[in-house]
C-alpha positions, 0 to 999 in steps of 0.5 A: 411573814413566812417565807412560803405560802403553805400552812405549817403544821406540827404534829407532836407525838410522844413516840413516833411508833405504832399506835398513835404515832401511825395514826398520825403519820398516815393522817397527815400523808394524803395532804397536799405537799403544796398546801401544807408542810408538816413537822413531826416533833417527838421524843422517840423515833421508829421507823415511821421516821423514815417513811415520814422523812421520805415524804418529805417532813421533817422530823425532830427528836426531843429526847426529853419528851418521854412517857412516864412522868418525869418532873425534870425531863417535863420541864425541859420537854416544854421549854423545849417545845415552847421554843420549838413553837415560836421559831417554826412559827406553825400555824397549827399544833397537833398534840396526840398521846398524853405527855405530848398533848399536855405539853404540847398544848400548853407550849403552843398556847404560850407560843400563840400558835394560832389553831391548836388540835388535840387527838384523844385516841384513849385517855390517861385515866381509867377505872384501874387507877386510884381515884385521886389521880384519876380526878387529877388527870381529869382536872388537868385535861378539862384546863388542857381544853380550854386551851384546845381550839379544835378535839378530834376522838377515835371512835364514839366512845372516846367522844362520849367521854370527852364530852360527858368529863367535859374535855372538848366543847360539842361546837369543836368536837369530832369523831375519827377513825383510826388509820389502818395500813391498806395491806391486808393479807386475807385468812386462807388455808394458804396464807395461814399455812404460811404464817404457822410456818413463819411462827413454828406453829403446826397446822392442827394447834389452836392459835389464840393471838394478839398484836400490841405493846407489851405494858400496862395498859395491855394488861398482859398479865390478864391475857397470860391468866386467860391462856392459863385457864383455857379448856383448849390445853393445847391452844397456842398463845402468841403475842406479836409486840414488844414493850417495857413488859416484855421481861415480866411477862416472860416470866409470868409465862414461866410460872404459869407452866406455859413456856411452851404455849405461849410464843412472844414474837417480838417486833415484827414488820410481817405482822399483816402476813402473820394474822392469818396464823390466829384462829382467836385474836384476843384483847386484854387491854384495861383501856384504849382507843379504838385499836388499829390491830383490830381492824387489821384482825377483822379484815383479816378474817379473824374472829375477835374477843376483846375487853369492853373499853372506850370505843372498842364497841364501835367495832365489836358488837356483842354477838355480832362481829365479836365477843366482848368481855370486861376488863380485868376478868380473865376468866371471862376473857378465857371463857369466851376464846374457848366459846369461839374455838368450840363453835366454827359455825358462830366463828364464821359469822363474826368474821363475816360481820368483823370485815363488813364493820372494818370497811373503807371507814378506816383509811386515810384519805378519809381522814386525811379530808378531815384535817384538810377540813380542821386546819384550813379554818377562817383562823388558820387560812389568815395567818399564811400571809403574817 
């Protein structure tokens, strides 16, 4: 029997940074400290580990849990989440990202713990894999499924694909958003100003900008190409991330001849007061989610052009609040920045629909009702009293 009565949830994330780390932290944040005790369990801490820890979680690195495939490291990952399973008896397990939600799942299942979630914020596989580790990657998630009492999907389009690969049951699927910070630092005159100021941008430079982790997924390469074909020579591109790209970037900027129009910003805990510095928020990447930093660009004020992947089109409807283009394309990408760029007017209206689609939806006590919903099942409500 547990020694309290509160239901024990153990959300495991492979990194505990921004991205899907964030989202979960700000999930579980609105729930009630006395009906739930949440545990984080992840291989890399940020500094989400202090906010969750001064909410009062507890929170364990498992230095083991790494992204990139490691057969010894994996192996070692899921013993140890297995035995991490058993002794804190959760009565959920809340896998979100690829590595944590394969290992996860499977050492909850072995652990029988008795209710176990999965979030797909994107997926591991993408067009620009080769097809037979495309179809591996698949075939182990449908397995994964069977194991996955409950699916939660940011966005429609992730859920589609969810449901038409045929990784969650339409009974045990639901649809999310991500959770986006409430501070929102609105484009004016004034805070633009401020933000060129902070970055070393003059006032009259066009600034074409983008917020993520600098990695494959990101495609930075694809967004250096774009700021290299632009007819807006004078454009400013900046990045504000860092990431295990970071070193290949920075030279695929200096053979571009770009070395003086494109600024990597590093990791940076202003980003909400440095958004209003962009004229053009940019997304190269090859596959996502639903991305919180275009939310944030939205409400921000910023018109946006973004790649045509999974839920992306859940906010940026062609013409309407933003521009989509096709991965991989950075001509396209390049072509549409220019076109936003060249026409304030058409600009301005995608910033007016940009804020109306990145409304209330994206807060977190909405989701936060959403997991009180999932983890207080008839099967999860029986087994506080074990």
């Amino acid at each position: 029997m547990h020694s309290t009565q509160r239901i024990e949830v153990a959300q495991i994330v492979t990194r505990f940074i921004a991205g899907a780390g964030g989202v979960a932290l700000r999930g579980v944040l609105p729930l009630d400290p006395d009906r739930y005790r949440v545990t984080i369990i992840t291989g890399q801490g940020g500094p989400l580990t202090d906010r969750a820890e001064a909410a009062g979680m507890e929170v364990i690195l498992l230095p083991s849990l790494v992204a990139p495939l490691s057969p010894r490291d994996d192996l070692t990952a899921l013993r140890e989440l297995t035995e991490r399973c058993r002794t804190g008896r959760y009565d959920v397990v809340h896998t979100h990202s690829a590595k944590a939600g394969a290992l996860g799942r499977v050492a909850a299942h072995r652990a029988e713990v008795p209710l176990i979630v999965h979030t797909y914020h994107g997926f591991p596989f993408h067009e620009f894999q080769s097809p037979l580790r495309k179809a591996a990657y698949i075939g182990i998630e449908r397995r994964l499924a069977r194991i996955t009492d409950a699916v939660l999907a940011i966005g429609t389009g992730v859920a589609t694909e969810a449901l038409r690969r045929g990784l969650a049951r339409p009974s045990t699927l639901r649809t999310i958003a991500p959770v986006v910070e409430a501070i929102t630092v609105p484009r004016t005159a004034e805070t633009r100003g401020v933000a060129r100021a902070r970055l070393g941008i003059g006032e009259l430079t066009p600034v074409v900008g983008t917020v993520g982790r600098i990695d494959y997924q990101k495609a930075p390469e694809h967004l250096i190409a774009a700021a290299a074909k632009l007819r807006h020579t004078d454009a400013v591109t900046v990045w504000i991330g860092s990431g295990p790209g970071l070193a290949e970037a920075t030279e695929l900027v200096r053979r571009a001849g770009l070395a003086e129009r494109f600024v990597f910003a590093g990791e940076r805990t202003d980003v909400a007061s440095l958004l209003p510095a962009f004229d053009v928020f940019a997304m190269a990447s090859r596959y996502e989610g639903l991305p919180c930093a275009v939310v944030e660009a939205m409400r921000c004020g910023i018109p946006v052009v973004a790649t045509a992947v999974n839920s992306v089109p859940d906010l940026v409807v062609p013409g309407e609040s933003g521009v989509l283009v096709p991965p991989g394309r950075p001509e396209l990408l390049a072509a549409a920045i220019d076109g936003v760029l060249d026409d304030p007017r058409t600009a301005e209206r995608l910033v007016r629909q940009g804020r109306t689609r990145a409304g209330s939806d994206f807060d977190s006590e909405r989701l936060g009702e959403v997991l009180d919903q999932v983890y207080s099942t008839e099967r999860t409500a029986g087994v506080v009293a074990r």
